[in-house]
N, C-alpha and C positions, 0 to 999 in steps of 0.2 A: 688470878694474879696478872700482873706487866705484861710479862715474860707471853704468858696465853693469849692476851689480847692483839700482842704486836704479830705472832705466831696464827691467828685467827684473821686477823685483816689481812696478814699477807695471801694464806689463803685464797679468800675472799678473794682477792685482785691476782691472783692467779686464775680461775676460775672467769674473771671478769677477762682476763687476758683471751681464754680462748675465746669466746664471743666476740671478743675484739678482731679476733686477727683471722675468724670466718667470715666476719661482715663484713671487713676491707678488704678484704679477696674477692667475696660476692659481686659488693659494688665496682672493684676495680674493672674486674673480668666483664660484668652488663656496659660498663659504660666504653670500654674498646670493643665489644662487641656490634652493639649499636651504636657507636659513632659513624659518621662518613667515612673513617679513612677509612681505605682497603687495605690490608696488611699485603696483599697479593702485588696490588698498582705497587704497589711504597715500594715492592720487591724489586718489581719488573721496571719502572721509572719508564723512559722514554724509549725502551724498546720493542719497536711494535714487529720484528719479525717471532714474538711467541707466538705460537698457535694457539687456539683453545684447546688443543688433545692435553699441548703441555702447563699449561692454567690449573686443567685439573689435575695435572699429575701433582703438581705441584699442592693445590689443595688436598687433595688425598694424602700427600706426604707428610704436609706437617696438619691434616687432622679435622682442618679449617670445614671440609664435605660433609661433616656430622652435625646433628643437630646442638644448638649450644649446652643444653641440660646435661649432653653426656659430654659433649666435650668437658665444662666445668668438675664432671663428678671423678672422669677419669686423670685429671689434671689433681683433683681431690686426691683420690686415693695415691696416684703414686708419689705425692709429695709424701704422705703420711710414709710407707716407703725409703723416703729418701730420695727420691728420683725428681728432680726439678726441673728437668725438659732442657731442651736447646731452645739459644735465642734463636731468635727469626733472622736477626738483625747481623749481630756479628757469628754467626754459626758455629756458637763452642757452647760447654754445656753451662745453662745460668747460675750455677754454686760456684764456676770457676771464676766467671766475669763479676759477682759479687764480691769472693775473694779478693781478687785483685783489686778494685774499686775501693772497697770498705776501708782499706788503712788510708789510703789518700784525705777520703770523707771526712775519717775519725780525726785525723792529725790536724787539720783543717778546723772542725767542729768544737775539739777539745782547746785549742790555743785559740780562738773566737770566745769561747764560753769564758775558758779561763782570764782572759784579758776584759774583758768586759765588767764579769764579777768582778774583780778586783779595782778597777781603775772606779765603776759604777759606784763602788760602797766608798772606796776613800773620797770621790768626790761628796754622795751623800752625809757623809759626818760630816766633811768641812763647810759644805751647805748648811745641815742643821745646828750646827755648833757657831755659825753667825748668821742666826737666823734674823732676816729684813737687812743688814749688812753689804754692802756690793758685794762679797764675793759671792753671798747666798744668791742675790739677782742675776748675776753676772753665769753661774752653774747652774739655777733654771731654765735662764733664756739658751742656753747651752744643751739642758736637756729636753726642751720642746724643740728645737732645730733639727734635736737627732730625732726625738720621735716620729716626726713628718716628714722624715728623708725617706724617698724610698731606698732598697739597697741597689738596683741596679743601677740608679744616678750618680749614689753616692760612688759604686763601685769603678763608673766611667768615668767620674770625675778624679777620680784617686788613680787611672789609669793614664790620662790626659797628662797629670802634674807630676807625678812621680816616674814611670813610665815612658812617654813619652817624649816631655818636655824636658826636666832634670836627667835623665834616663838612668834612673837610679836602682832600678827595678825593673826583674822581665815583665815584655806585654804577657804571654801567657805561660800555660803549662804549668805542668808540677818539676819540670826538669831542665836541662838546656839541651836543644834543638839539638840533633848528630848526635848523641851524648850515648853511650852503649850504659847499660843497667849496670852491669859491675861498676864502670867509671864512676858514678856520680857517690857523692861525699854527701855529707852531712848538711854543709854550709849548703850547698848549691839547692838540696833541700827546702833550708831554711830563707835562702834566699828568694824563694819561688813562691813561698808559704806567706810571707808580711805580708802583701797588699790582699789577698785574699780575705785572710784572716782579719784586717784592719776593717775590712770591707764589712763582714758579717759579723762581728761584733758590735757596729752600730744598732745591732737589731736587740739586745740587752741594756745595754749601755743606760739611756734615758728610765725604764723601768724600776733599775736596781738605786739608779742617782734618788728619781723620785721618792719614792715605796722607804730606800735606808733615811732619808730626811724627814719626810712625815715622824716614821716612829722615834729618829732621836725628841726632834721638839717633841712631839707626845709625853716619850722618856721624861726630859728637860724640864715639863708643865706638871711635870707631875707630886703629887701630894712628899714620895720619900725625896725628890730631889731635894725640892723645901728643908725635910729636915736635915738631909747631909748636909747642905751649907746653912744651916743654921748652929750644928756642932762644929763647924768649922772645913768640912773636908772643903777640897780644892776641887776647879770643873776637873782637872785631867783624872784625879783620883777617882771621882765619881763616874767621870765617863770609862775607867779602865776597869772597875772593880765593879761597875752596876750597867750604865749607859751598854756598853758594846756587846753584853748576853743578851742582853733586850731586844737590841739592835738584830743581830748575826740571825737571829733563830728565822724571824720571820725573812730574810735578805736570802739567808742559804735555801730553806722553800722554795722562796721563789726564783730562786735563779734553778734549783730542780728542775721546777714546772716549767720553765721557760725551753726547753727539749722540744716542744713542737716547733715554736719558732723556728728558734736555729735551725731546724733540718731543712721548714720552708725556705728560711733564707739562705743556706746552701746551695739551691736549684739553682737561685738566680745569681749569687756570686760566681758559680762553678761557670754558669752560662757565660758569664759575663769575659772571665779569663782564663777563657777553655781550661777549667783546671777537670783534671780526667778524674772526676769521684762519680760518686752513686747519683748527684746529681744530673750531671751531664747524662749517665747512662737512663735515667728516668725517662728526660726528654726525649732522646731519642726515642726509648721504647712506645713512649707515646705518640710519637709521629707516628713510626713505623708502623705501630700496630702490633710490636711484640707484647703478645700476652703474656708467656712464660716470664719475661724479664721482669713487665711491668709490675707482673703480679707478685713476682720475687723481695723487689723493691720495696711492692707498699706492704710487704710481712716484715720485714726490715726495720720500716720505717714505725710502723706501729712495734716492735715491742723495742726502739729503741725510743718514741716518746711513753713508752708503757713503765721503762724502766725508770725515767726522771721524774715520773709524779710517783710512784713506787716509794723512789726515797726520797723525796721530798715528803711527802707523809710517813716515811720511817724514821725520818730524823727530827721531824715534829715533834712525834709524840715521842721518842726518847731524849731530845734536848727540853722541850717546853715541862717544866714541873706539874703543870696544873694539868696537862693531860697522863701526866706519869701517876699522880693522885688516883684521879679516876679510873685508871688501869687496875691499880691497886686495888681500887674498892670494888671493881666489877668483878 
């Protein structure tokens, strides 16, 4: 039945998930290990009265004296545990500096994603619904400028004009500067949140414009459209009651799948205007050479791009009919 097959894939990509998120561990962990930096130098910075007695105390402390095999397997098991180690970096334990990080990320990530899909698809209908048209010309040339932006230009440039120049908008932060944590409000929030978010939502944007436009015309050229207006129906009729299932199915997919992006584009928005999320904390840990964080990070990161293609393929095969059929029949 349906029911078993959606039941069965999920599975499947659960399964697929742990694989996932021991190889991005694997790799995270070899590649701070054998990079150049030193977690120890990154530690110690321009203090040259350490000795070397305290070098190694220091490596004996946090572990760094062991061969990497055991370090990885003992960092293995106690995750499994529950136990996620101390950063190196900000020296509290990594579940807690997650914690704290991940709502900023998410609030961030969610109003980017959200504004993107939304603004992306209405521009695509009004693209394909005058198609060759200026205004269709006029929203492609619109959405190849976004596609070739990168975000961190786009993100200085939106910091320059808004920010700086209008000063309409904090340079950075999630908060206002002196600001004690109980004080801050909602607004100030949100007021901290637009240019970020304006920011990494161009990383969407272009995709959703394109991708909803192809499939309207698609829709549009096609054989039932013909015959709706030839019993008479109206384009809005046709586009409300046929055009926009057609449309939605493969748009919502792919703004799912679109979860890796976004996170990459994160990094560099967050960089951009010190906004304090999971981003900002990555980088550092990669300078630094915290493995505990880093490594925390990129389990994060993988089953939060794990979960968007998840349902983007869950909501495939329950909204598209023709894979709901084949469920049927399997």
């Amino acid at each position: 039945m349906f029911e078993q097959s959606i039941y069965s894939r999920i599975l499947k990509r659960f399964l697929y998930l742990l694989l996932l998120l021991f190889a991005s561990s694997l790799i995270a962990f070899l590649l701070v290990t054998y990079s150049p930096l030193d977690p120890i130098e990154a530690y110690i910075g321009s203090d040259k009265t350490v000795s070397p007695e305290q070098v190694e105390n220091i490596k004996e402390y946090w572990g760094l004296n062991q061969p990497p095999a055991e370090r990885y397997i003992k960092w293995l098991r106690n995750v499994l545990h529950g136990d996620w180690g101390n950063s190196l970096i900000y020296r509290k334990p990594v579940i807690r500096i997650i914690g704290q990080r991940v709502q900023a990320s998410l609030a961030l990530m969610i109003t980017a994603w959200l504004f993107s899909g939304l603004l992306g698809f209405a521009l695509g209908l009004i693209a394909g619904k005058n198609e060759g048209k200026p205004a269709d010309r006029v929203i492609r040339f619109f959405s190849y400028v976004l596609a070739s932006m990168p975000v961190f230009w786009f993100g200085l440039l939106m910091l320059t004009v808004f920010a700086i120049r209008l000063k309409w908008f904090p340079i950075a932060l999630a908060v206002p500067i002196g600001t004690l944590q109980e004080e801050v409000t909602l607004a100030d929030r949100i007021h901290h949140l637009i240019l970020p978010a304006l920011t990494l939502s161009v990383v969407g944007i272009a995709n959703i414009t394109l991708h909803t436009r192809e499939k309207l015309i698609e829709v549009r050229h096609s054989e039932y459209h013909r015959y709706a207006v030839s019993r008479g129906e109206t384009e809005r009729d046709f586009l409300r009651h046929h055009g926009l299932r057609n449309v939605m199915i493969p748009a919502l997919t792919l703004q799912f799948a679109s979860f890796s992006e976004l996170f990459g584009g994160s990094v560099l928005a967050e960089q951009v205007f010190s906004y304090p999320g999971l981003g900002s904390a990555i980088t550092a840990a990669a300078l630094g050479g915290d493995i505990p964080l880093l490594l925390a990070v990129s389990l994060f990161s993988a089953i939060f791009v794990f979960t968007g293609n998840l349902i983007a393929d869950v909501l495939y095969m329950v909204l598209d009919p023709r894979i709901r059929e084949e469920g049927a029949k399997g």
